[in-house]
PyMOL Python script that loads the backbone (N, CA, C, O; Angstrom):
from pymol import cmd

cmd.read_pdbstr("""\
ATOM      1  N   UNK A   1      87.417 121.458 104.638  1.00  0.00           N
ATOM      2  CA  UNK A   1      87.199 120.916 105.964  1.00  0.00           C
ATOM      3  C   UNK A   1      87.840 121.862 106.979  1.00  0.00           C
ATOM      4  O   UNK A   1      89.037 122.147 106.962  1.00  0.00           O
ATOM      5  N   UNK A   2      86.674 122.476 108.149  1.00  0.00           N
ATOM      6  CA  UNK A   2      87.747 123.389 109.108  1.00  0.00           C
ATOM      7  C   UNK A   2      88.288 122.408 109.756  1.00  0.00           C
ATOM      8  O   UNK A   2      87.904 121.248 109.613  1.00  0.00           O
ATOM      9  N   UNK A   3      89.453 122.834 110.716  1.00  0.00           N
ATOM     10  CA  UNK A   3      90.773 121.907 111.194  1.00  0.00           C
ATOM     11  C   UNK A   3      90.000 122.045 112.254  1.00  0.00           C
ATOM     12  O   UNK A   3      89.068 122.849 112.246  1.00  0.00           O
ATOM     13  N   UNK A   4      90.310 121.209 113.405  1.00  0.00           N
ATOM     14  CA  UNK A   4      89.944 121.253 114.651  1.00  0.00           C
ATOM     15  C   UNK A   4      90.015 122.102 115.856  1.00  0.00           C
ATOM     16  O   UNK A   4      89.287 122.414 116.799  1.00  0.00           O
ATOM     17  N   UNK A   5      91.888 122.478 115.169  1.00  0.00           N
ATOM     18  CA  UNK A   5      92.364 124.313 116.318  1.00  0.00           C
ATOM     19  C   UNK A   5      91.629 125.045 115.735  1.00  0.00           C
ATOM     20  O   UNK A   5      91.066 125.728 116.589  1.00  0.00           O
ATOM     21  N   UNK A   6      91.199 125.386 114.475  1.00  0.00           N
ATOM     22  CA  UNK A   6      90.056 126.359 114.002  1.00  0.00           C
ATOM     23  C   UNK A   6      88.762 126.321 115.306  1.00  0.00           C
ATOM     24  O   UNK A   6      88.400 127.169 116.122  1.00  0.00           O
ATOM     25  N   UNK A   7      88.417 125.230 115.086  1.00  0.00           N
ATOM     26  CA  UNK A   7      87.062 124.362 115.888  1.00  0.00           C
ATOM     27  C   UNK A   7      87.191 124.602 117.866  1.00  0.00           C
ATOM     28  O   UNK A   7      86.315 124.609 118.731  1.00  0.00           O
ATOM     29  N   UNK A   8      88.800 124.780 117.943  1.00  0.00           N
ATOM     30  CA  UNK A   8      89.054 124.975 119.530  1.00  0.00           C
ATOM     31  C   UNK A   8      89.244 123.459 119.828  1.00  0.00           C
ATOM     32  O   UNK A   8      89.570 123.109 120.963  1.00  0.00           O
ATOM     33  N   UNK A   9      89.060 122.608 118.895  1.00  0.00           N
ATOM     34  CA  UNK A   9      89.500 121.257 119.885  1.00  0.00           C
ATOM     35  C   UNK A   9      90.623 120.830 119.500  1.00  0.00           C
ATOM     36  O   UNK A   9      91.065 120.807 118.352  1.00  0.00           O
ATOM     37  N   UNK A  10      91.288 120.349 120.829  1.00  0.00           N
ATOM     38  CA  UNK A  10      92.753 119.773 121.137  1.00  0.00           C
ATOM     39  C   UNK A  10      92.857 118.650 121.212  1.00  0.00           C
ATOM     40  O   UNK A  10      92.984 118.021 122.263  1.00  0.00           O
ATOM     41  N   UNK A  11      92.809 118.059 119.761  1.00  0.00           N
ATOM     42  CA  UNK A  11      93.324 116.617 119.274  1.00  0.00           C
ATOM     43  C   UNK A  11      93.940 116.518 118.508  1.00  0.00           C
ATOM     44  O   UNK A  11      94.047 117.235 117.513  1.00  0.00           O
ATOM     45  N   UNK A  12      94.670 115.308 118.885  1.00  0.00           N
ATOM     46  CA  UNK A  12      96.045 114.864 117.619  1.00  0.00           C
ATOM     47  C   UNK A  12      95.430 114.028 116.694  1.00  0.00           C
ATOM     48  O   UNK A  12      94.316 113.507 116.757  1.00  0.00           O
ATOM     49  N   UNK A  13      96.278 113.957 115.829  1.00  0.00           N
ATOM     50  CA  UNK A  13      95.309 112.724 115.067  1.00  0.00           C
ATOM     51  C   UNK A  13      95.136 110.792 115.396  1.00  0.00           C
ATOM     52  O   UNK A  13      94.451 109.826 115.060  1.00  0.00           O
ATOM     53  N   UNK A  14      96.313 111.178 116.286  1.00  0.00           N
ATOM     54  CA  UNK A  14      96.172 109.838 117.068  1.00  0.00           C
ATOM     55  C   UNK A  14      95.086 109.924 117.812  1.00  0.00           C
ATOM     56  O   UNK A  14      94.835 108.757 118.112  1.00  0.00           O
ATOM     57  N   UNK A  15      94.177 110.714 118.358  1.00  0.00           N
ATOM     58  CA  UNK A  15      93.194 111.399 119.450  1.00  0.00           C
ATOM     59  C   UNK A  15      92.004 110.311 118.001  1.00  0.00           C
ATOM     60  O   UNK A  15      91.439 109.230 117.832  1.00  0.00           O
ATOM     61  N   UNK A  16      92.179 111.163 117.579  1.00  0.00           N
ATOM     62  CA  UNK A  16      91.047 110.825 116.313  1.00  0.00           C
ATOM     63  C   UNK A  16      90.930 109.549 116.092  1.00  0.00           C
ATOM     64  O   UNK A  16      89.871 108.967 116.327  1.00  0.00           O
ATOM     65  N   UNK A  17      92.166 108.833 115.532  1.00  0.00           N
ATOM     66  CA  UNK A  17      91.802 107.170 115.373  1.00  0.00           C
ATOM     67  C   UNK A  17      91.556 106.307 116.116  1.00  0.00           C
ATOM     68  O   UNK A  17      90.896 105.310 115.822  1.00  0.00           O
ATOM     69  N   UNK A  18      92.140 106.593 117.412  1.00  0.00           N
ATOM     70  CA  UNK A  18      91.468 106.067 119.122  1.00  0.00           C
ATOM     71  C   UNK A  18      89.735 105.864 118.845  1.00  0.00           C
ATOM     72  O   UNK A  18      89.170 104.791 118.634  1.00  0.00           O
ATOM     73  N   UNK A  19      89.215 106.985 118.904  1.00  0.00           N
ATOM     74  CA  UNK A  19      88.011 107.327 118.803  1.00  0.00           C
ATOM     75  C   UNK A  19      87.159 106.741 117.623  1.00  0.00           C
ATOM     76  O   UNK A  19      86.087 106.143 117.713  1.00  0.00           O
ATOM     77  N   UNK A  20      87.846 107.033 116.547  1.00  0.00           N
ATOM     78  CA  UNK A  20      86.843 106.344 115.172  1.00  0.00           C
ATOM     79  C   UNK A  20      86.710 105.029 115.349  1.00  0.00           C
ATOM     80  O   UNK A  20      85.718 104.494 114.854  1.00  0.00           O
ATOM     81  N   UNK A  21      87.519 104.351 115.971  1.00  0.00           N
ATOM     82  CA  UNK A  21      88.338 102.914 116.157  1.00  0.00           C
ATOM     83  C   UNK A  21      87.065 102.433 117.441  1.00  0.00           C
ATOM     84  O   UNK A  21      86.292 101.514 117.170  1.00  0.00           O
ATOM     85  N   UNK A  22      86.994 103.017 118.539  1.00  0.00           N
ATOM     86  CA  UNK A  22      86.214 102.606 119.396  1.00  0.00           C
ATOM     87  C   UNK A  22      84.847 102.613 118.994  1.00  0.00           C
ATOM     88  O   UNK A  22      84.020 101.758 119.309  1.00  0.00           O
ATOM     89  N   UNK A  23      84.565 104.009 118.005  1.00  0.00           N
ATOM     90  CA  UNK A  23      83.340 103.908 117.638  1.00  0.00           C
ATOM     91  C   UNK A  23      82.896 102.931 116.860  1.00  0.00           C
ATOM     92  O   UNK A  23      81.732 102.569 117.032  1.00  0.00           O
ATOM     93  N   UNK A  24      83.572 102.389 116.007  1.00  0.00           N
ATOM     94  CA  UNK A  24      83.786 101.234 114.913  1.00  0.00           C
ATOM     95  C   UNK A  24      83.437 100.388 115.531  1.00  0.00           C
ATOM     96  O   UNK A  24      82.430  99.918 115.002  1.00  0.00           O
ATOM     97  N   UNK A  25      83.660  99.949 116.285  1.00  0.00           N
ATOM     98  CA  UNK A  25      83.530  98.628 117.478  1.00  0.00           C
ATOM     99  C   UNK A  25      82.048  98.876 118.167  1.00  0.00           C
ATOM    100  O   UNK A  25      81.270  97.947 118.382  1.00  0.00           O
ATOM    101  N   UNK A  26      81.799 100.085 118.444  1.00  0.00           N
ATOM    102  CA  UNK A  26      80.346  99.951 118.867  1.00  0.00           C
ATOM    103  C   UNK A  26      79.592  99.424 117.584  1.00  0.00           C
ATOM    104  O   UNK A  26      79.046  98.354 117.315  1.00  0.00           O
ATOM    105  N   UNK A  27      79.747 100.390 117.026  1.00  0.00           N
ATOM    106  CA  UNK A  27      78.547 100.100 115.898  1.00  0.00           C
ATOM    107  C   UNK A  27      78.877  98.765 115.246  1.00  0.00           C
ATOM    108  O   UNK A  27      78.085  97.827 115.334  1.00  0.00           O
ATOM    109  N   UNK A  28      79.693  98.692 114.786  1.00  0.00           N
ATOM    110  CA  UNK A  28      79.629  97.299 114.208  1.00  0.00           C
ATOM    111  C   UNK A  28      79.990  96.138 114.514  1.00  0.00           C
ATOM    112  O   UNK A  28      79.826  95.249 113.679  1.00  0.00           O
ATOM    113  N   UNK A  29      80.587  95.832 115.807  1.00  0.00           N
ATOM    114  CA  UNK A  29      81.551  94.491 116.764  1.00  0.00           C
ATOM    115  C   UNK A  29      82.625  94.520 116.943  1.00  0.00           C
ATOM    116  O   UNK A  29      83.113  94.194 118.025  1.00  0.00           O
ATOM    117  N   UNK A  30      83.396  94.970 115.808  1.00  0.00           N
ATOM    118  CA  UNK A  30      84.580  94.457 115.663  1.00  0.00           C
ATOM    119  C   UNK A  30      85.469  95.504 114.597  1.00  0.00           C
ATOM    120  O   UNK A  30      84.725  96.143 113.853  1.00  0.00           O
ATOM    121  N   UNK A  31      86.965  95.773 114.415  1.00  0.00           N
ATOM    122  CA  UNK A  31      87.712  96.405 113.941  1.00  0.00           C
ATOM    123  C   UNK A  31      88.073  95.679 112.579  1.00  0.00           C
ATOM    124  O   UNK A  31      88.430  94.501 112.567  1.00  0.00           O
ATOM    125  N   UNK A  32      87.983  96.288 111.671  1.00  0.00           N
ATOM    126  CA  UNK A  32      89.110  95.688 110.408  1.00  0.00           C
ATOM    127  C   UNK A  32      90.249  95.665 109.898  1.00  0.00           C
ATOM    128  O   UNK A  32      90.593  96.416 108.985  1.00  0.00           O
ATOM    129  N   UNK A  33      90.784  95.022 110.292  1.00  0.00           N
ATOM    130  CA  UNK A  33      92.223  94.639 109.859  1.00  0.00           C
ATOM    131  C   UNK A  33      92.399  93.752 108.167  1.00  0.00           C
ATOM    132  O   UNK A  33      91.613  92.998 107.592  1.00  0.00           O
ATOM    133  N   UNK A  34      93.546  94.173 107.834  1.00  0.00           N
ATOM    134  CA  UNK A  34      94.085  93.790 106.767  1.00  0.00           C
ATOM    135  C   UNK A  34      94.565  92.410 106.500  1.00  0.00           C
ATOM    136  O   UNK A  34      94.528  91.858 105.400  1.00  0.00           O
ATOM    137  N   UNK A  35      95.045  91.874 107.667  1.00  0.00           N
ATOM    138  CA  UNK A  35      95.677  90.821 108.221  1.00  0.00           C
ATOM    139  C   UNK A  35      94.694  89.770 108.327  1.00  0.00           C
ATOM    140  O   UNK A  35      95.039  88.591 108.256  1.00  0.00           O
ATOM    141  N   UNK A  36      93.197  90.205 108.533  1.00  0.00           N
ATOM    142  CA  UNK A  36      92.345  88.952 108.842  1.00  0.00           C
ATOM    143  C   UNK A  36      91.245  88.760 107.487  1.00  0.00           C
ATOM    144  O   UNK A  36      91.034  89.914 107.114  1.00  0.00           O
ATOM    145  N   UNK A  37      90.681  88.075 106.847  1.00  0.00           N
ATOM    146  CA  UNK A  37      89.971  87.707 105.964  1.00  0.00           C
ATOM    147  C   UNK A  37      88.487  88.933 106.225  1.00  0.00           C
ATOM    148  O   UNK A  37      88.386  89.562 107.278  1.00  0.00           O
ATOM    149  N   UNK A  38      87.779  89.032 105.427  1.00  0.00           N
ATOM    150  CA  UNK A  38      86.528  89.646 105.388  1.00  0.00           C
ATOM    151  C   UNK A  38      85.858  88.849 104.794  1.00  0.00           C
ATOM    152  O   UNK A  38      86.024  88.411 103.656  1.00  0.00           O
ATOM    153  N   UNK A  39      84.703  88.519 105.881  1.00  0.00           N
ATOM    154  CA  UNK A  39      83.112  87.392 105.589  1.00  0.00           C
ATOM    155  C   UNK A  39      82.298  88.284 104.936  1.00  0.00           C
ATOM    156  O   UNK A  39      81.872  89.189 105.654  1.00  0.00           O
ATOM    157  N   UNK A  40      81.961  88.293 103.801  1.00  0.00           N
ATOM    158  CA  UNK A  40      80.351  89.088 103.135  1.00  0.00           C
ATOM    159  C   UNK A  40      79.752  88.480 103.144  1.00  0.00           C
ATOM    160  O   UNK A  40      79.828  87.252 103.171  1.00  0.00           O
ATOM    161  N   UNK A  41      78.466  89.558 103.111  1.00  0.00           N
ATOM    162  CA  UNK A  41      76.955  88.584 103.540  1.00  0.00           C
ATOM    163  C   UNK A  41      76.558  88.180 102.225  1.00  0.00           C
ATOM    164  O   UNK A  41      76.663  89.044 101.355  1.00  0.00           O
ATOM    165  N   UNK A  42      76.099  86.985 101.869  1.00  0.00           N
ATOM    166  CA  UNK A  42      75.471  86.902 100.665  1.00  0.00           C
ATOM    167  C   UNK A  42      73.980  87.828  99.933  1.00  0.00           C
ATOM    168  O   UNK A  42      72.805  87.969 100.271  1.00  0.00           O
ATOM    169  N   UNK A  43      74.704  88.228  98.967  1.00  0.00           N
ATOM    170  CA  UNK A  43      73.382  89.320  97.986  1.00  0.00           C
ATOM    171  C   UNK A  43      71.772  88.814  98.563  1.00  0.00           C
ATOM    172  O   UNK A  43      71.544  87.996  99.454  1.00  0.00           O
ATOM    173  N   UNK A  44      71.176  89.280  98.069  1.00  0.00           N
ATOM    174  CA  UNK A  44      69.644  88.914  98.528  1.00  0.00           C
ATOM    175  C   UNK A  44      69.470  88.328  96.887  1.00  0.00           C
ATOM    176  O   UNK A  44      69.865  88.882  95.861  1.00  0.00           O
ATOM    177  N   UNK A  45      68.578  86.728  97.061  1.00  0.00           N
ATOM    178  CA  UNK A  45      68.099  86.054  96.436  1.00  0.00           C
ATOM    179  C   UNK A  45      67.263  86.581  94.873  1.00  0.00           C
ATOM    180  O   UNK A  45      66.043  86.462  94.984  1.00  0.00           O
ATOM    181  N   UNK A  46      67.488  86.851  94.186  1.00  0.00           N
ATOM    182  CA  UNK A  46      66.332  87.367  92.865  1.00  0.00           C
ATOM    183  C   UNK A  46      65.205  86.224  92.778  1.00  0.00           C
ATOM    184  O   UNK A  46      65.390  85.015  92.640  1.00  0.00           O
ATOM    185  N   UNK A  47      64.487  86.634  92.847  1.00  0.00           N
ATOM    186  CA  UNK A  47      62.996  85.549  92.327  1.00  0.00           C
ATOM    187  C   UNK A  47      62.228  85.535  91.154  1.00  0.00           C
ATOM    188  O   UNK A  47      61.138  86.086  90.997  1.00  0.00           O
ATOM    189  N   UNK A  48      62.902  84.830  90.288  1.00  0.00           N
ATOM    190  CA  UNK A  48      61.618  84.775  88.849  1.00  0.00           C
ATOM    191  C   UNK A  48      60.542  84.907  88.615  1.00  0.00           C
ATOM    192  O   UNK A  48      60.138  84.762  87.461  1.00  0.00           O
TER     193      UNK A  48
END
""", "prot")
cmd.dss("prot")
cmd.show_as("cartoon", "prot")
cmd.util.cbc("prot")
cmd.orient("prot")
């Protein structure tokens, strides 16, 4: 993986989880935490 000062960009890695974190929230609603339960969707039905 090139590093980012390789790349010329000036981010910390706190820079980074800001960002993955906001993006997370677009795409999917909401952030995951450890602290709160996780709802799964139920499998799709098999039909005989």
């Amino acid at each position: 993986m090139t590093s980012f000062a390789k790349l010329g960009i000036n981010a910390s890695m706190a820079d980074l989880d800001h960002a993955l974190e906001a993006a997370w929230r677009t795409v999917f609603g909401s952030t995951p935490s450890a602290l709160s339960p996780v709802e799964l969707t139920p499998g799709p039905v098999e039909f005989a």
